[in-house]
FITILUM-550156 format. One record per residue (C-alpha): residue in one letter; x, y, z. Coordinates in nm, 4 decimals, padded with zeros to 6 digits, always signed. Layout:
N
<res=a, px=X, py=Y, pz=Z>
...
END
This chain:
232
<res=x, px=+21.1541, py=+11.5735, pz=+10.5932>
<res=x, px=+21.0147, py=+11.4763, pz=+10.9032>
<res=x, px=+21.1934, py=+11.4953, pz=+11.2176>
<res=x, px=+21.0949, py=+11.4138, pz=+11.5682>
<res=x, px=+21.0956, py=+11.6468, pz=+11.8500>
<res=x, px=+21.2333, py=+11.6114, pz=+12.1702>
<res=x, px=+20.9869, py=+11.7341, pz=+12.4617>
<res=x, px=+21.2010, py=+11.9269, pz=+12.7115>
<res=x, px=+20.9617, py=+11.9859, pz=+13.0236>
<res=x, px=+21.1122, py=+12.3178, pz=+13.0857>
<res=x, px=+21.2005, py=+12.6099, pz=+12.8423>
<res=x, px=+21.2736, py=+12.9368, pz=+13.0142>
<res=x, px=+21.2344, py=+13.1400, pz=+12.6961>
<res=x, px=+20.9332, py=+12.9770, pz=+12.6395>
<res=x, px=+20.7999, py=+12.9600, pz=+12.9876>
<res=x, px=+20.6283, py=+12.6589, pz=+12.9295>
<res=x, px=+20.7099, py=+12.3127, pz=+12.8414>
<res=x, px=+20.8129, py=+12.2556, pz=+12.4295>
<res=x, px=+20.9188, py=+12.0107, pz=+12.1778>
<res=x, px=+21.2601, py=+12.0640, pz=+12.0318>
<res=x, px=+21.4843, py=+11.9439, pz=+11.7454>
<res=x, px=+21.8781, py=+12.0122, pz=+11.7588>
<res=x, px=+21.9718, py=+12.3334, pz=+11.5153>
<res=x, px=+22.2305, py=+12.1092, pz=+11.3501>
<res=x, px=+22.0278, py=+11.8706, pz=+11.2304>
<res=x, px=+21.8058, py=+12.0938, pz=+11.0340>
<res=x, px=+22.0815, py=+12.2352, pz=+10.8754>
<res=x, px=+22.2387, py=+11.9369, pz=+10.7517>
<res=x, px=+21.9290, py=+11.8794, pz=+10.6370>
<res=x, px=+21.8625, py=+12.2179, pz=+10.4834>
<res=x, px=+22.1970, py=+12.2035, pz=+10.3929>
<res=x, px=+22.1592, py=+11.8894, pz=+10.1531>
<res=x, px=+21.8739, py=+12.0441, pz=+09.9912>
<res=x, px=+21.5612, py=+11.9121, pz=+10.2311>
<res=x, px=+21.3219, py=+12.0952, pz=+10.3775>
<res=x, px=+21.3119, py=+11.9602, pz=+10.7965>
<res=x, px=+20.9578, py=+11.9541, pz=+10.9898>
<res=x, px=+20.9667, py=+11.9111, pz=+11.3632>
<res=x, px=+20.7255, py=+11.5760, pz=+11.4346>
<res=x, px=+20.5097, py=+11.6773, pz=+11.7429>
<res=x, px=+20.3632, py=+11.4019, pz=+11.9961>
<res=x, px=+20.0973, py=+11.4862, pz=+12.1615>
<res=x, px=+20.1127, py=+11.3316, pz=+12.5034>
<res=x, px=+19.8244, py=+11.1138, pz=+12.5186>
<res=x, px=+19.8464, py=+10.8277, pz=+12.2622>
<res=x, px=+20.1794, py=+10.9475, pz=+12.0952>
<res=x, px=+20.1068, py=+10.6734, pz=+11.8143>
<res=x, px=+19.7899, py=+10.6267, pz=+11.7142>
<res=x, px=+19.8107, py=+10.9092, pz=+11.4349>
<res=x, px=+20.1120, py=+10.8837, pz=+11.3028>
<res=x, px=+20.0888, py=+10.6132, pz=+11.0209>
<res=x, px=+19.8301, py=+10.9368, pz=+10.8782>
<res=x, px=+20.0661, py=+11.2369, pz=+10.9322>
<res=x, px=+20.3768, py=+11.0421, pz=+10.8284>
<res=x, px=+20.1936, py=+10.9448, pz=+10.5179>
<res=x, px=+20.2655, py=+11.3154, pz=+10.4168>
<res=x, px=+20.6142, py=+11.3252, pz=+10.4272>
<res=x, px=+20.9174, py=+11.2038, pz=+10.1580>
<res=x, px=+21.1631, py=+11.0897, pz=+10.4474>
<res=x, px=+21.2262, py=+11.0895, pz=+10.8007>
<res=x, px=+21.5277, py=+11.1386, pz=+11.0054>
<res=x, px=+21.5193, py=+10.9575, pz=+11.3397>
<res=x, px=+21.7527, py=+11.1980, pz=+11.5710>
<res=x, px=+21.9430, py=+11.0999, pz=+11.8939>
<res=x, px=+21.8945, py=+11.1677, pz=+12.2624>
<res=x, px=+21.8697, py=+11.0655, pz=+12.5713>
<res=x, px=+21.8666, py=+10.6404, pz=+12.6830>
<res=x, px=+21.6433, py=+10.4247, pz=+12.5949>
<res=x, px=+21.4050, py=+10.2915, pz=+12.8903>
<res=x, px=+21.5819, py=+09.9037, pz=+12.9607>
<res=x, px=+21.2499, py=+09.7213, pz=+12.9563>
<res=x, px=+21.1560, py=+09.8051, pz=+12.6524>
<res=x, px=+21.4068, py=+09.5405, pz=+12.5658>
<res=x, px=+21.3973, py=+09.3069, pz=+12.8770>
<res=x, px=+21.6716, py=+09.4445, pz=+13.0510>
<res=x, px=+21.7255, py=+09.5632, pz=+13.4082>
<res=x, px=+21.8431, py=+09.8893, pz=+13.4565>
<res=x, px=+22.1959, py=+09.9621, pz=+13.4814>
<res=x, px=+22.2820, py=+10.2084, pz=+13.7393>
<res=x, px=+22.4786, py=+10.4032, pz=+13.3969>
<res=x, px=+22.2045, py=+10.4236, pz=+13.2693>
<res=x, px=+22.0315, py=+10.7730, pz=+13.2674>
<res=x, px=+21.7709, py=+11.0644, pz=+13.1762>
<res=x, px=+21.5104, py=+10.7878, pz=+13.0483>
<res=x, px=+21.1792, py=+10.9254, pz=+12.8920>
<res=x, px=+20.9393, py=+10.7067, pz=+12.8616>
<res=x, px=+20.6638, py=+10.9323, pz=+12.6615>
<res=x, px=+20.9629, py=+11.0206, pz=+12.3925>
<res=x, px=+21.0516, py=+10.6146, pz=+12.4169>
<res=x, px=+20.6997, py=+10.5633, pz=+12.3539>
<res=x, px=+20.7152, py=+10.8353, pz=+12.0227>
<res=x, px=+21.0105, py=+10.7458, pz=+11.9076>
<res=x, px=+20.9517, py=+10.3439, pz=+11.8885>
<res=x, px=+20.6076, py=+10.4279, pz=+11.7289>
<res=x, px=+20.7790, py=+10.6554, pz=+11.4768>
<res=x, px=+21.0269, py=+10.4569, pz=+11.4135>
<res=x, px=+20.7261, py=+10.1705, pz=+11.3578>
<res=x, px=+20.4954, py=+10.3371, pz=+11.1158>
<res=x, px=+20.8244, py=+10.4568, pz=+10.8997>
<res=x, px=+20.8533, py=+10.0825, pz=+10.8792>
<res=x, px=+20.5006, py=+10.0479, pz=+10.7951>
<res=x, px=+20.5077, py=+10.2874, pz=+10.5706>
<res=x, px=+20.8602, py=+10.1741, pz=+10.3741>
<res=x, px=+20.9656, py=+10.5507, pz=+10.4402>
<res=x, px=+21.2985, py=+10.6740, pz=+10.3270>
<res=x, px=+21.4687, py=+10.7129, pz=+10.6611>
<res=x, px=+21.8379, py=+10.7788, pz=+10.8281>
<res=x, px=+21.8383, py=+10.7070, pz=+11.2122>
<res=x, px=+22.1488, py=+10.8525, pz=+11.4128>
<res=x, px=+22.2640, py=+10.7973, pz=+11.7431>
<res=x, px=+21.9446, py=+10.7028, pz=+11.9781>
<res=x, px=+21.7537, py=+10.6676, pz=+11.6513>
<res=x, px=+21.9624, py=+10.3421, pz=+11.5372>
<res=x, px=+21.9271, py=+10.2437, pz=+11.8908>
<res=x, px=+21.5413, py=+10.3214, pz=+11.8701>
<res=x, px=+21.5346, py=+10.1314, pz=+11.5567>
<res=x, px=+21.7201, py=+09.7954, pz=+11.6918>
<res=x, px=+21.4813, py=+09.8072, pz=+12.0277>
<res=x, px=+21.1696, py=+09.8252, pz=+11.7643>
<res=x, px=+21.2637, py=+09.5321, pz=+11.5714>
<res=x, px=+21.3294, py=+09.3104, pz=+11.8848>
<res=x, px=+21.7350, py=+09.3911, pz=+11.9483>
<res=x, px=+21.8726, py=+09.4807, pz=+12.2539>
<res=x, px=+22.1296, py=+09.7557, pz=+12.3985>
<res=x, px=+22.4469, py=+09.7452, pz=+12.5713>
<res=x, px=+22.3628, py=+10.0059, pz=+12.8538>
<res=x, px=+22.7150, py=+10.1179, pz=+12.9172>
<res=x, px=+23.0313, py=+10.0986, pz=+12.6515>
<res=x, px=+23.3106, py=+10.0847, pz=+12.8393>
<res=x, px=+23.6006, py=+10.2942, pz=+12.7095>
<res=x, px=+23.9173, py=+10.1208, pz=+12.5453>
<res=x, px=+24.1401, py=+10.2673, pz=+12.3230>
<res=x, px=+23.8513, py=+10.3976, pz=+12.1132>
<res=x, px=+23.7142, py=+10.6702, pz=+12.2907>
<res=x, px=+23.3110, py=+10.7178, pz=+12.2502>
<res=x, px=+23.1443, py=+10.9707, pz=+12.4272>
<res=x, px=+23.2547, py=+11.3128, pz=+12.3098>
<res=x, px=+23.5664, py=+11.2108, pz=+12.0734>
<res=x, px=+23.6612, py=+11.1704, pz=+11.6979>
<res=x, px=+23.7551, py=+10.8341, pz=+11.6069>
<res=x, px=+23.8103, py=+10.5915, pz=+11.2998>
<res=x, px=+23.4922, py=+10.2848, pz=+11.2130>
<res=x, px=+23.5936, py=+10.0625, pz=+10.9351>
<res=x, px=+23.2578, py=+10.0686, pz=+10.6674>
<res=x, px=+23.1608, py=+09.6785, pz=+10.5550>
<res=x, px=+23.2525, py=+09.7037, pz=+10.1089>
<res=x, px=+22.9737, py=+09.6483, pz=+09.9049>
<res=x, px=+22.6953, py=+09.7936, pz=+10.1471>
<res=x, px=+22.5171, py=+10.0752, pz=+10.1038>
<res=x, px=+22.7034, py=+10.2746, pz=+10.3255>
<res=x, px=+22.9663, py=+10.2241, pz=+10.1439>
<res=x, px=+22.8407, py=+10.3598, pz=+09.8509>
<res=x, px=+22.7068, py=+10.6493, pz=+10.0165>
<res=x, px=+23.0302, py=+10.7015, pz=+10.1417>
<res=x, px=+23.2986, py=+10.6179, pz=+09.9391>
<res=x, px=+23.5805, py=+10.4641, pz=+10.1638>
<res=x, px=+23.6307, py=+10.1810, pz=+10.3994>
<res=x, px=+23.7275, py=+10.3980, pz=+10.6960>
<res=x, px=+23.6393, py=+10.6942, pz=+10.8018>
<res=x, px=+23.6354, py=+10.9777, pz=+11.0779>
<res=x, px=+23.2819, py=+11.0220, pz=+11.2777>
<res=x, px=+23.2025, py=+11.2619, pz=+11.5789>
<res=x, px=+23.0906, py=+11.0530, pz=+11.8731>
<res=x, px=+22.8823, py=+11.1175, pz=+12.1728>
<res=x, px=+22.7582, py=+10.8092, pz=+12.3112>
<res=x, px=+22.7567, py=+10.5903, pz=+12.6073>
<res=x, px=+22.5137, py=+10.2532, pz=+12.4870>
<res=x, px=+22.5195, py=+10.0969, pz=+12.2012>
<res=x, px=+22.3445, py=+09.7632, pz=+12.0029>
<res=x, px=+22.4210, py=+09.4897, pz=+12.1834>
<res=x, px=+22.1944, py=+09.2238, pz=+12.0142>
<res=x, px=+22.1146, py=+09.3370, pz=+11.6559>
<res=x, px=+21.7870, py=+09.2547, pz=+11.5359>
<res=x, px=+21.7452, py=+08.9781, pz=+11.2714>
<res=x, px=+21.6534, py=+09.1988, pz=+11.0021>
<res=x, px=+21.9031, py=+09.4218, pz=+11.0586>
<res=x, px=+22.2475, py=+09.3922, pz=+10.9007>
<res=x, px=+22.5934, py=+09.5598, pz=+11.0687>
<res=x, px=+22.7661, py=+09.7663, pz=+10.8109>
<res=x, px=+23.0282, py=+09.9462, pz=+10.9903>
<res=x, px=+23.2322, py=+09.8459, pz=+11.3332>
<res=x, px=+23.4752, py=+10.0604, pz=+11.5616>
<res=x, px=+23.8076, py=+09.8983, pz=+11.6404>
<res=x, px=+23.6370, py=+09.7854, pz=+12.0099>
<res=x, px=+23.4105, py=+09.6057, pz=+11.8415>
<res=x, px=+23.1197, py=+09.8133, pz=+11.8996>
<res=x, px=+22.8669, py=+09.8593, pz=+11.5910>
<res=x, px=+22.8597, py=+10.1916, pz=+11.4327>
<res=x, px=+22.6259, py=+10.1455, pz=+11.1626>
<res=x, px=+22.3300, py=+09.9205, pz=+11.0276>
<res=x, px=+22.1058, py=+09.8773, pz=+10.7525>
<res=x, px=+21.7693, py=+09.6748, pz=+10.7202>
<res=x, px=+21.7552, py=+09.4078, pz=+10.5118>
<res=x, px=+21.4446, py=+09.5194, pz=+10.3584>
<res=x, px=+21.3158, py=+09.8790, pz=+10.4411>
<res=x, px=+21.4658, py=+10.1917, pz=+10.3497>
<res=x, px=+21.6406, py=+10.2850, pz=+10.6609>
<res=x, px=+22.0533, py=+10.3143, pz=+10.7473>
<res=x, px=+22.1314, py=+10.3996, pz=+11.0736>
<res=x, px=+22.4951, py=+10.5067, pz=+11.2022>
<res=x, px=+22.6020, py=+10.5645, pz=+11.5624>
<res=x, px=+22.7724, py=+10.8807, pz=+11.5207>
<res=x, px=+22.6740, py=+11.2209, pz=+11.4873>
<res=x, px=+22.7006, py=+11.3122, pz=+11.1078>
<res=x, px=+22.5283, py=+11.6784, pz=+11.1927>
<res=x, px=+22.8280, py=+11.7381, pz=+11.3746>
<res=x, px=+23.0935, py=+11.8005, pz=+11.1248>
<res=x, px=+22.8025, py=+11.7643, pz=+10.8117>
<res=x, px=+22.9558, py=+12.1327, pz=+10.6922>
<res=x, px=+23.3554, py=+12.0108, pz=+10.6698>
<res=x, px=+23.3161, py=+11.5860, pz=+10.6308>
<res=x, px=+23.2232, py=+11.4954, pz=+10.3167>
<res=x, px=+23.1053, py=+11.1644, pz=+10.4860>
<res=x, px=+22.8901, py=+11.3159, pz=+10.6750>
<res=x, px=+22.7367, py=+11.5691, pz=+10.4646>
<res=x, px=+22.7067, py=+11.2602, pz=+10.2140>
<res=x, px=+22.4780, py=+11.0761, pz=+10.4995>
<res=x, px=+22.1982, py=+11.3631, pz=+10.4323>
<res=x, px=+22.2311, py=+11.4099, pz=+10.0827>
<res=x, px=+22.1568, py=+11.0698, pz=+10.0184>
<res=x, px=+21.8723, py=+11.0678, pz=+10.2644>
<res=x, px=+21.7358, py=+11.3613, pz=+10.0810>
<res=x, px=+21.7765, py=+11.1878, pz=+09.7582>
<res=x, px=+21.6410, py=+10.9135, pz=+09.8377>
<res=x, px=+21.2878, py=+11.1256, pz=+09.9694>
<res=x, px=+21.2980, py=+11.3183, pz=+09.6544>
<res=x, px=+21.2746, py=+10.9462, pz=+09.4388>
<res=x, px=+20.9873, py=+10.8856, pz=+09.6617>
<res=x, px=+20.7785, py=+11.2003, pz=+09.6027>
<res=x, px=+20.8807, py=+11.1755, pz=+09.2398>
<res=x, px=+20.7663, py=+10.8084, pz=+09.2056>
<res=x, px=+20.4168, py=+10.9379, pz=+09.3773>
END
């Protein structure tokens, strides 16, 4: 299971500059029976290799992180908006493209759904304002849309997800479909219309150890990479 690093330019440990992937990600990935490999970039043409190395892999799991650069959607910055990267924008949009490319089993969280709308031509809301659903660091309720395949991942028509999160889809992107909703209105999950990819909001590698939900997010993920290597 491929996942994308993070490039952090300073590591003390490390003493140099490294690329990263959160610890609780690859266990809820280890956890559902996968086997997670940090995705490097090199920082000269992040892209132009990766339809190749991808090609290798059963899955992918598009991670979150920090905001997405504004004009990669034709927007102009918001003063909310914050700790852009434009090499990881760069990785992450051509990840997210040669998945697509390659019809890769994938589940996109956080920044990764956002990733995913910017790459197919939607655009962001830079900052959700709070309401009475509470977004950035805070448990709350999204209602799931019956008969998608969320749904059947999941099980229920509402559940509880861990959010940390301060933009969101504005404009989804034609071939993506909304399949889950907060109470504000703000869109917590998607699912393309033709590729193998759901994306949620949340952070399912939060709780993936006590929500069933969530831990049911990378199982299926995991499943659905196994079909693929099995069908090879």
């Amino acid at each position: 299971m491929a996942v994308p690093g993070r490039r952090a330019p300073h590591v003390p440990i490390l003493r140099f500059s490294a690329t990263l992937v959160a610890e609780a990600i690859c266990e809820a990935v280890w956890a559902a029976g996968g086997e997670p490999v940090t995705l490097h970039g090199p920082a000269a043409d992040p892209g132009a290799e990766l339809p190749g190395r991808l090609a290798h892999f059963d899955g992918v799991l598009l991670p979150g992180g920090a905001d997405v650069e504004p004009e990669r959607y034709g927007a102009d910055p918001d003063a909310r908006t914050h700790d852009t990267v434009a090499f990881q924008d760069e990785f992450d949009l051509a990840v997210t493209r040669a998945v697509l490319e390659l019809d890769l089993p994938a589940l996109a969280i956080c920044r990764g759904m956002q990733i995913l709308n910017v790459a197919l031509g939607g655009t962001l809301v830079q900052h959700v304002e709070e309401t009475d659903t509470v977004h950035h660091n805070a448990i709350h309720p999204v209602s799931v849309s019956a008969g998608s395949r969320l749904h059947a991942i999941v099980g229920t028509e509402t559940i509880d997800v861990s959010s940390y999160h301060h933009q969101a889809l504005a404009r989804l992107a034609p071939e993506l479909t909304a399949t889950a909703v907060a109470s504000d209105g703000v869109i917590e999950a998607a699912e393309h219309r033709r590729a193998d990819i759901i994306a949620v909001q949340w952070h399912p590698e939060d709780r993936h150890a006590t929500s069933s939900t969530d831990a049911a997010l990378f199982a299926d993920l995991v499943d659905r990479a196994r079909k693929r290597k099995d069908s090879r």
